[in-house]
N, C-alpha and C positions, 0 to 999 in steps of 0.2 A: 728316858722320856723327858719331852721338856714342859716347862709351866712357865708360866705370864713370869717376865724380868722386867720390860720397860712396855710404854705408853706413848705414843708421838700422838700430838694433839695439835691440830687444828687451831687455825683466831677464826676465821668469819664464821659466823654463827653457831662457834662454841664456846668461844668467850666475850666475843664482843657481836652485838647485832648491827652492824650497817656503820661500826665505829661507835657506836654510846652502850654505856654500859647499865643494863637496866639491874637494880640491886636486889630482887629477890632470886633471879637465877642467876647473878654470879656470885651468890651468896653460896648456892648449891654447889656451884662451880666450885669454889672455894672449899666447901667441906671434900667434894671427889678428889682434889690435891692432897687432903690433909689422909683420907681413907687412904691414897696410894700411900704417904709417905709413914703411915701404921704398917702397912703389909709390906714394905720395901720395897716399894713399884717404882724403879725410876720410873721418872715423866721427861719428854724435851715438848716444847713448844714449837712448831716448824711452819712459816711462813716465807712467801716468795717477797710480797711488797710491807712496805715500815708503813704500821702503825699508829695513831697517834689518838688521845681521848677527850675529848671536851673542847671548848670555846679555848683552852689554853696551850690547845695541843701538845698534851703532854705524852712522851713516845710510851706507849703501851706496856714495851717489855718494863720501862723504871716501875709504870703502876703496878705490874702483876710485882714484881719483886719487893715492894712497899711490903704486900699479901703473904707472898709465901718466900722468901727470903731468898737463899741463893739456888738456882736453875738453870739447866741448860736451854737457851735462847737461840734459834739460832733462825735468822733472815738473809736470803738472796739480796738483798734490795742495798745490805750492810756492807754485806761477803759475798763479793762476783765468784772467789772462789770455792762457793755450795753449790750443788749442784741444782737448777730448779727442777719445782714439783712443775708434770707430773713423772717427770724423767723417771726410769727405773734408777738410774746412778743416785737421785736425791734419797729415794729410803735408803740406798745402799753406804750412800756416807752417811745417814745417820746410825744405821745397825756397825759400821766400821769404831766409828767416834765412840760408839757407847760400848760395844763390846759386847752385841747383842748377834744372838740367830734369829731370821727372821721367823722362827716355829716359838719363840719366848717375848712375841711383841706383839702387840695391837694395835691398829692405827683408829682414832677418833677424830670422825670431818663429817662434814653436811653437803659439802656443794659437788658438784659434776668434777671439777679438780680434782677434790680429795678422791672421788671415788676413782678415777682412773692413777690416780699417784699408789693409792692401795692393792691395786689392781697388777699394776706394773711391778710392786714392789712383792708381791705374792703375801701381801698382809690379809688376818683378816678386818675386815673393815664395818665398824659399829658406826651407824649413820643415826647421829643426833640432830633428834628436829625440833629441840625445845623451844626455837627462834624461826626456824623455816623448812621448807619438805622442797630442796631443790633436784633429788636424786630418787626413783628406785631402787637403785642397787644396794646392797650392804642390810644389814641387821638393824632392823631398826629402836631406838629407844628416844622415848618422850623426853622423860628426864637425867641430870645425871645421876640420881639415884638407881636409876633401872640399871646403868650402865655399872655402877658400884656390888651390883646386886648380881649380876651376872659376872663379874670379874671374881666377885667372894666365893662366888658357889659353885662355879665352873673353873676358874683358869687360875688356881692355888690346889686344886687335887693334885696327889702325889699317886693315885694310883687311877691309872688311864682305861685300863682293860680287866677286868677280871678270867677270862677265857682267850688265850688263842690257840691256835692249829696252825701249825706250818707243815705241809706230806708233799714235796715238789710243789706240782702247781695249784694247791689246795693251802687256801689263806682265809685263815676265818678269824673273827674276830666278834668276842662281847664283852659290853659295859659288867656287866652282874648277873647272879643266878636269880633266875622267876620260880615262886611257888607262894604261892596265897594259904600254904599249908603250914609250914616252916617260919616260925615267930620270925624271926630275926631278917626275913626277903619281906614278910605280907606286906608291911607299911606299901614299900615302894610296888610291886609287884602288883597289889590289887588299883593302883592307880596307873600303870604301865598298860594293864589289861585293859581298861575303864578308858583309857586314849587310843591304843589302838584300834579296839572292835569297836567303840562308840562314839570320839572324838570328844569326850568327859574329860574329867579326872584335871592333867595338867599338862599336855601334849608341847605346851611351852618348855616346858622340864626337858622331856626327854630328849627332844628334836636338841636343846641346848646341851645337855652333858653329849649326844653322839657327837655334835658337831665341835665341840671344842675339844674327843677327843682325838677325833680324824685331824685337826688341826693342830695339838698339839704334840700328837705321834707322828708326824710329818704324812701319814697316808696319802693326802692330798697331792704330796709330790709324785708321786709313785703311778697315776692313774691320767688318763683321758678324757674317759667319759662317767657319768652320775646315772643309776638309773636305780627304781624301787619295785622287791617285787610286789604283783597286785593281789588282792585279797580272794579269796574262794568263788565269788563272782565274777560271772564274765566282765570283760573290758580290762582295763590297765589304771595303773598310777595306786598311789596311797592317798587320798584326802586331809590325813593328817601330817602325813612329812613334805607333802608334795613344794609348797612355797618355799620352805627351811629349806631343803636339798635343792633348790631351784638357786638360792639366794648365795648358800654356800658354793656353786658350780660355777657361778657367776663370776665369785672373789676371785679365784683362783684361771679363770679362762678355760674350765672343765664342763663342758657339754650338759646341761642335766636331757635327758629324754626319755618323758613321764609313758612315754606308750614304746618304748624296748622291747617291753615282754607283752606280748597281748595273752588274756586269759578268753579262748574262744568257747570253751564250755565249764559251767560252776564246777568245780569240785568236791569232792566230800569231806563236809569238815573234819577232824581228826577226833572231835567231842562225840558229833554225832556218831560217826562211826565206831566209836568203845559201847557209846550205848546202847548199841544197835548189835555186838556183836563181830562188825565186820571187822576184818583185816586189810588194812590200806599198805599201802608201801610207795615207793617212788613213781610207781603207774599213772599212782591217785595225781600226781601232778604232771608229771612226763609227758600224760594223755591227753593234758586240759590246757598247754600255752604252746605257743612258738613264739617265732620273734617276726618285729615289725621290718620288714624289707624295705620300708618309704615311711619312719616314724621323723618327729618332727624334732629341727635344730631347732626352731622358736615358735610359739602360740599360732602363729601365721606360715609356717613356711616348715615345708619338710623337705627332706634332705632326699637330691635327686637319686641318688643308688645309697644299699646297705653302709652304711658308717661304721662297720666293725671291720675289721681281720686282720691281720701276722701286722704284731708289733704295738698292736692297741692294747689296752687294760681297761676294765670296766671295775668301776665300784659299785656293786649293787647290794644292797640296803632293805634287809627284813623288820618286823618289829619284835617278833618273838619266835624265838628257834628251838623246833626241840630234838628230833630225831636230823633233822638236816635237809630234809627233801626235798624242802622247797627251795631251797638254793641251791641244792648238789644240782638238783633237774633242769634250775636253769644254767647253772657252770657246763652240762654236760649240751645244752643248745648253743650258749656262746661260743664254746670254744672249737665246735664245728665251722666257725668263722674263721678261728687261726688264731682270735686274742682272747685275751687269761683274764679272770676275773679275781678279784677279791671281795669276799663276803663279809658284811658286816649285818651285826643284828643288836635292838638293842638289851636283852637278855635269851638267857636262854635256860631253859628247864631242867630243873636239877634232877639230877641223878639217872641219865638216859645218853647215852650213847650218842655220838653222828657216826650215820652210815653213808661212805661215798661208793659212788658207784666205779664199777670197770668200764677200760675205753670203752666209746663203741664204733663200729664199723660208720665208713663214711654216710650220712643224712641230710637231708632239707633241713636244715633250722627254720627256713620261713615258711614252713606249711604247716598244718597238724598233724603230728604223726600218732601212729598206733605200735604204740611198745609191748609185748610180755615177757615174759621169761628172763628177765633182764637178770645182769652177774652183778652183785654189789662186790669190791676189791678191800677195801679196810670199815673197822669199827675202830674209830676213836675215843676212848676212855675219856666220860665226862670228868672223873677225877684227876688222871694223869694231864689232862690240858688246863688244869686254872691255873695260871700263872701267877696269879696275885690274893692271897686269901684276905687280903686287907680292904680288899674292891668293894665288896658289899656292903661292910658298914659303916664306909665312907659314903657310900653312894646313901646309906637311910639316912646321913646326916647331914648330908647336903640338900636332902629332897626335903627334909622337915623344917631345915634354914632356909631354902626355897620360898616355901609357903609364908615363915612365918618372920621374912629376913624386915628389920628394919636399921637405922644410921647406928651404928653405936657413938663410942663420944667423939666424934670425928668434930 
């Protein structure tokens, strides 16, 4: 698996604003060089046109090298033979030159360029607006601090997944084990709970560790489309991932579509029903969604016929997994389309089995159907699938440096 190696950074309006250099935030700017060059984060600087600062116009790249000494610089404007942003060929000679994969970089820009250079180049891309807001797209961060803050606590982890499943076409994947019971899970787990059912806690957190680890296990490459499944009430989408997985689809040129799965009648929660006595199983959700036949490519505008089938992949996206159901039951709608899903969730409940289910005979995925008797085909071993026993209390101690991250001696 890979983690953060290099940095490509932007000039207009990350290090310089409009050409002047204003000294409290390139002061900041200055410390995020000194933070990369603590953690061993190359950085290159990449610009298409030269540079120049003050009444004396003095070329940029000498100023910055006064600062931090010697760095890869590299300008079109210099060398016809770079290729320009937003070309995809421009990130690809910079990941050549450096000796990077594009799944161990991050691209840092503010303007409508940067974000199509990022785009092209299959980076993710952190849109700093300390100086200006000229883009939607990209992750956004105020300061460089935020951006040091997020690089510390997400893209330096050595362990990406703590749970996967591989059984043919059954691909699942989790950050960590949930249990609010279990010293060593509560910290993070009772604020994972606390985001997803209530939009509390720190939903910033979590939506950041899934996405840098899709990102940094290369999944991103593997998939089509983005979707999440929706909560025990009617209707669709997640409220607390929905922007993040919207933003992440974006970077990469992957569909997010927040109403995939429509939920046409409430289900019964899994709490309720222990307390209550009853016995739920994959019915409990099998019976309550189908999929959107005309759900939306954008805000405005939905996609004239179904956008799934043979050849497609969907990424879809729980926030807390425990028997499986709820994504086995939608894998078992999708792939009545013909394309395969991969499940990700961000933890999942210790000590409880996924149960997938057996084929089923040909069905409408876009209607409601009415299941019983259904065959479930394997139970997967919560223990025999963690792959990483290191995952969790990496993850409590990123969540507590999270909260409580500030500059060290940078």
């Amino acid at each position: 698996m890979s983690k953060i190696k290099g940095v490509i950074l932007s000039v207009e309006d990350i290090l310089v604003p409009n050409g002047k250099v204003d000294g409290k935030i390139f002061n900041e700017v200055d410390r995020l060089i000194k933070y990369f060059r603590s953690k061993n984060i190359e950085f290159v600087v990449f610009t298409n046109r030269a540079w120049t600062i003050g009444q004396d116009r003095i070329p940029l790249e000498n100023r910055l090298r006064e600062h931090w000494g010697d760095f890869t610089y590299l300008c079109r404007a210099k060398d016809r033979t770079i290729p320009g942003k937003p070309q995809r060929e421009a990130t690809n000679y910079v990941l050549n030159l450096m000796g990077w994969k594009s799944t161990e970089t991050l691209y840092i820009g503010a303007s409508e360029n940067d974000m199509q250079t990022a785009v092209n180049g299959s980076l993710l891309f952190l849109r700093a607006t300390w100086w200006a807001h000229k883009t939607n797209y990209g992750f956004e961060f105020s300061t460089p601090k935020d951006i040091a803050r997020f690089i510390d606590t997400f893209c330096l982890r050595e362990h990406l997944w703590c749970h996967e499943i591989h059984d043919n076409d059954f691909n699942f994947y989790a950050l960590a084990p949930f249990s609010t019971m279990k010293e060593e899970y509560t910290l993070y787990s009772a604020d994972a709970r606390a985001a997803a059912k209530h939009g509390l806690g720190h939903p910033d957190f979590w939506t950041g560790a899934l996405i840098s680890s899709l990102y940094f296990s290369g999944i991103h490459e593997q998939i089509n489309y983005v979707s999440v499944y929706p909560g025990h009430k009617a209707g669709f989408g997640n409220n607390v991932m929905d922007n993040a997985i919207s933003l992440f689809g974006k970077c990469f040129r992957k569909n997010y579509i927040p109403d995939l799965i429509i939920r046409h009648t409430q289900s019964l929660k899994s709490q309720v029903a222990r307390n209550s006595g009853v016995t739920i199983d994959h019915c409990n959700q099998l019976n309550t969604i189908y999929l959107n036949p005309a759900p939306h490519r954008t805000p405005l505008v939905q996609y004239k016929k179904p956008p799934l089938g043979r050849g497609k992949t969907v990424l879809l996206i729980d926030d807390i997994t425990t028997k499986g159901y709820s994504l086995e039951s939608a894998r078992a709608y999708i792939e009545q389309t013909g394309a395969k899903v991969i499940m990700v969730s961000w933890l999942k409940t210790i000590n409880t089995d996924i149960v997938t289910l057996a084929p089923f005979r040909k069905f409408n995925p876009y209607v409601p159907n009415k299941f019983q008797n259904i065959v479930t085909a394997r139970v997967h071993s919560y223990n025999k699938n963690i792959v990483d026993n290191l995952a969790p209390a990496e993850l409590s101690k990123i969540f507590k440096s999270y909260k409580e991250w500030e500059w060290g001696e940078y």
